[in-house]
Each structure stands twice: as C-alpha cells, then as structure tokens.
C-alpha positions as CSV (number, residue, x, y, z in Angstrom):
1,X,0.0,0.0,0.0
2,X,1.3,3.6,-0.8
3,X,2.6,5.2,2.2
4,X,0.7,8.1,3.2
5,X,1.8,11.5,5.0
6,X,-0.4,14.1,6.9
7,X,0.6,17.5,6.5
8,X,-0.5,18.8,9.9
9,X,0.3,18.7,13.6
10,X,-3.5,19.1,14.8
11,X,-3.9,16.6,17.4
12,X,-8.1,16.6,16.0
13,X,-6.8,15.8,12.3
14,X,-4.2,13.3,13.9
15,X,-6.9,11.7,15.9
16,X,-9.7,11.2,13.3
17,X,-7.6,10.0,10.4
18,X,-6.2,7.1,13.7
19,X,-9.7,6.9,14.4
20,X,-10.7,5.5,11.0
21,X,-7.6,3.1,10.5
22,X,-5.4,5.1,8.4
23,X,-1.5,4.4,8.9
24,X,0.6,7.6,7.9
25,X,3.5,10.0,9.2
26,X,3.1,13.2,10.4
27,X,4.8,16.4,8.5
28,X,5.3,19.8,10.0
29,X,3.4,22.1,7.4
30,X,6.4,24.5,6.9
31,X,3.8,27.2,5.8
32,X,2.3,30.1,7.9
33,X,-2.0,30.6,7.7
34,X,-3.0,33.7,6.9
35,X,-4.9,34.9,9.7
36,X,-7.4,37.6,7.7
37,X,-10.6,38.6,9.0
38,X,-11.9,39.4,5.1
39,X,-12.0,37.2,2.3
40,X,-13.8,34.2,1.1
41,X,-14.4,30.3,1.4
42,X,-11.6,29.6,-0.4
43,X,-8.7,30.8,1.9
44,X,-9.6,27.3,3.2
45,X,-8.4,26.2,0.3
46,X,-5.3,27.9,-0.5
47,X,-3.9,27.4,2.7
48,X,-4.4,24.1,2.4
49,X,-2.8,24.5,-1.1
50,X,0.0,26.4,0.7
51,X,0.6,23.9,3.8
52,X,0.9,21.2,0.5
53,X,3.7,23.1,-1.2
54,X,5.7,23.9,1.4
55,X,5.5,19.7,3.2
56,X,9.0,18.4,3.2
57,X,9.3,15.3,0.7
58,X,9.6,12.2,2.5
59,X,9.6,10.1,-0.8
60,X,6.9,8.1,-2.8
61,X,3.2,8.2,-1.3
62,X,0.1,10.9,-0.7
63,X,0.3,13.7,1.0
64,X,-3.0,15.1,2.5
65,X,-3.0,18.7,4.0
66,X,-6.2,20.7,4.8
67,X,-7.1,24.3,6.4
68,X,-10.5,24.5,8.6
69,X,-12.8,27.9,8.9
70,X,-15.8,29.6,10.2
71,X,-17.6,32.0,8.2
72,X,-20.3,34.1,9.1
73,X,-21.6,37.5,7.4
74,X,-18.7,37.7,5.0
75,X,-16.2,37.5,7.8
76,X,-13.3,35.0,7.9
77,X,-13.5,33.4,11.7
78,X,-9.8,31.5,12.2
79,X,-8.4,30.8,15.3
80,X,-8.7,33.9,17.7
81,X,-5.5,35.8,19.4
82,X,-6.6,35.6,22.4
83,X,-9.7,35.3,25.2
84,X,-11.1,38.8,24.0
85,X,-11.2,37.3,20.8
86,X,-12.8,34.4,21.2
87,X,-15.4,35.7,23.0
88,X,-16.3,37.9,20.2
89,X,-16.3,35.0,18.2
90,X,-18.8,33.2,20.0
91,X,-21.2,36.5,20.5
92,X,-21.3,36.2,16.6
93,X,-22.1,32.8,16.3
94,X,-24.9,33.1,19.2
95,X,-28.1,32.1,18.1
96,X,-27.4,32.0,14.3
97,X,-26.1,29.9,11.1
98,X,-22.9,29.7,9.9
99,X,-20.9,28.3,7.7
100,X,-17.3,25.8,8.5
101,X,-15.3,25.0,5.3
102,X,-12.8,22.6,5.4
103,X,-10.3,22.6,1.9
104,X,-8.4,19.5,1.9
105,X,-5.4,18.8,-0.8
106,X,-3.6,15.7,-2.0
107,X,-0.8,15.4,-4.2
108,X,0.9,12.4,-5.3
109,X,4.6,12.2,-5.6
110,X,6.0,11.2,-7.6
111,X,3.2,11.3,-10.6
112,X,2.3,14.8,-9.4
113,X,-1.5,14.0,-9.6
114,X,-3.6,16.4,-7.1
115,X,-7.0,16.6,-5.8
116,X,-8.7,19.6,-4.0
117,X,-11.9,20.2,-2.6
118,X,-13.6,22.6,-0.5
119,X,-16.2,21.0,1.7
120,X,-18.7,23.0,3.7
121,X,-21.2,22.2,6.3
122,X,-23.8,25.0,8.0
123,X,-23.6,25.1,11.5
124,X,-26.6,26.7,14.4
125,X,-25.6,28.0,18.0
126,X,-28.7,28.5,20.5
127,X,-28.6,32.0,21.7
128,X,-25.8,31.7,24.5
129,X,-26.2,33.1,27.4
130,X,-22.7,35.4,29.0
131,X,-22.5,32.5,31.4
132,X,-22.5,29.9,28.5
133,X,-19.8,31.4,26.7
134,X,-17.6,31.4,29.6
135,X,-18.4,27.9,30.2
136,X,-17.1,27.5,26.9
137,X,-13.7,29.4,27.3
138,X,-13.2,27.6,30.2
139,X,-13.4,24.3,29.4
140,X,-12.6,24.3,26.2
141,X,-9.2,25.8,24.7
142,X,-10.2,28.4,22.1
143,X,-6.6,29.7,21.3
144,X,-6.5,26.8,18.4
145,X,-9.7,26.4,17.0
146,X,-11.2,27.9,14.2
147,X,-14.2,30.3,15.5
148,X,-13.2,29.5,18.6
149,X,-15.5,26.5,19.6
150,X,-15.2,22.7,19.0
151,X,-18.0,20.9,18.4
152,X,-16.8,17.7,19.8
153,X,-16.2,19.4,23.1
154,X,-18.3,21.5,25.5
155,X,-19.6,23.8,22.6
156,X,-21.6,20.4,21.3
157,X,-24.1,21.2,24.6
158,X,-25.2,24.2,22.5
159,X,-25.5,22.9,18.8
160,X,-29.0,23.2,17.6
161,X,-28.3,21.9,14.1
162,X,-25.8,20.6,11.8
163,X,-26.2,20.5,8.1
164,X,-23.5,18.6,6.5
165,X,-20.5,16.6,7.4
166,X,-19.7,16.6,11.2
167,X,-15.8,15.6,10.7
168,X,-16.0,18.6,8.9
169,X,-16.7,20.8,11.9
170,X,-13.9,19.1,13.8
171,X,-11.4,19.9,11.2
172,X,-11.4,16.9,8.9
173,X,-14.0,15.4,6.7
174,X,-13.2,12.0,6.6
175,X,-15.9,11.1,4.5
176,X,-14.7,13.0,1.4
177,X,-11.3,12.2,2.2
178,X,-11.7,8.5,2.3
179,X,-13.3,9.2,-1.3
180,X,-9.9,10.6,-2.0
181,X,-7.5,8.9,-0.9
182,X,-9.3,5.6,-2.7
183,X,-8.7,7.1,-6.1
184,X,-4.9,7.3,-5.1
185,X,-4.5,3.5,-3.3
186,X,-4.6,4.5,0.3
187,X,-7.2,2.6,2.4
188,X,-7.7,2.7,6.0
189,X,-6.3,-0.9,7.7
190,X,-8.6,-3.1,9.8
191,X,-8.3,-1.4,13.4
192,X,-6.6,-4.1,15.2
193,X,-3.5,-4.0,12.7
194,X,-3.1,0.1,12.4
195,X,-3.4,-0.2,16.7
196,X,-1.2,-2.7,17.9
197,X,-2.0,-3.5,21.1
C-alpha cells in the first residue's frame, strides 16, 4: 500500500484520520496561515494549497493537507489571538447559522496528480447566554480552533443543528477524504493492525 503522509500537527486531524484506520506520518506544514478577518471560502483552500507546497518530501506516497474555517456574514473566523477574541467570536455565532469549510489537498509524488476540494457544512448555536460562553472558554481551549469553539467538546451542549459533514466541523471530513485517498491507493487498515495493542 502507498505510504501516506499528513501534513498537519492538529492533534483533531491526527486523531480522526487514527480513528478511521489510516496508517501515515506526520509532516510539519512549513507554511504560515493567513490569519485575515476578510475574504472568502476559499482561503480554506489555499492554505491548504499552501501547507501542501511547502510539506517536506519524504519520498513516494500521498500527501494530504487541509485548512478549517468559520464563516459568518462575510467574515473569515480562524483561530482567535486571544480570550477577548474568542469571545467575540462566539457572541457572533450566538443564536445564528454559519458556515465551517474545510479545503483538503492531496498530491501524489511522484506522478504529481492532485485533488482539491472545499467542503462545507452549515452550522446553528442557540442564543448563549454570558454565562455559557464562559463555560465554553473555560473548558474548552479556544486559542486553536477555528471560530473558537469545538464541536466535539463542551460547545456540542449548544449545537442546535448541523447540516452537512460533522468531521468537517472538527477539522477533517473523513468522508470525502476516504473518497480521495481511494482514487490514489490508500485505504484505511482493519483497526486491530493500524493499533497494535
């Protein structure tokens, strides 16, 4: 099977892709996000792009590297600076839609062959209440998380809906990238072999 290498240090991405039986290396993205407030969908995409390009080559295989956002009202939500910041965050996400878009790039090396795709699922908050959102920044670290929530953590208590793919909201969609990384040979492995006990 073709050896495959994750462009990404998150400890969700790391996780899920485990999770699902994939075998693969870690690489250190080499490549800075821009952190813009303005813009559109598709910064998810060419950071993702951009976190591909600058992945040290390890050799033969697929590389997979993907950029996660929030997106509400024209406004580009990445991870916040710091507590002020994520509590503005989740003031603008209180009691409305919004959107998380996920842009996930392979490239195989050596043949060069790439696939992109920007995936994007819609996302409601109940109104939160002050104490809420403190619950929130309390218990959950916002510092690296895109809008400054996860949804596998304390902010699920205050998800009213979800339209879409839920990996997506945590910061992968494993769904779409299983589709992937079929087309180039990489399969996950039955759980009991990719987790030695």
């Amino acid at each position: 099977m073709k050896a495959l290498f994750l462009v990404s240090q998150s400890p969700r991405r790391i996780e899920l892709l485990r999770r699902f039986g994939y075998v693969f290396q870690v690489i250190s993205p080499g490549f800075r996000e821009e952190n813009v407030r303005t813009g559109t969908p598709q910064l998810a995409l060419e950071n993702a792009r951009g976190k591909l390009r600058g992945a040290e080559n390890r050799g033969e295989g697929v590389y997979l590297a993907s950029d996660t956002i929030v997106y509400i009202d024209g406004l580009i939500l990445g991870k916040p600076e710091n507590e002020g910041e994520a509590r503005e965050f989740l003031r603008m996400l209180s009691g409305r839609e919004h959107h998380v878009y996920t842009g996930i790039a392979l490239r195989e090396h050596p043949s060069g062959e790439v696939h992109e795709e920007l995936v994007d699922t819609l996302v409601r908050f109940k109104k939160l209440e002050d104490e809420e959102i403190e619950f929130m920044l309390s218990n959950d670290n916002p510092l690296d998380k895109a809008g400054a929530y996860a949804i596998q953590g304390i902010a699920g208590l205050f998800i009213e809906s979800i339209s879409g793919s839920y990996y997506n909201v945590v910061g992968l969609p494993i769904e779409r990238v299983y589709l992937a990384l079929r087309r180039f040979g990489v399969i996950p492995v039955p759980l009991s072999r990719s987790h030695p006990r």
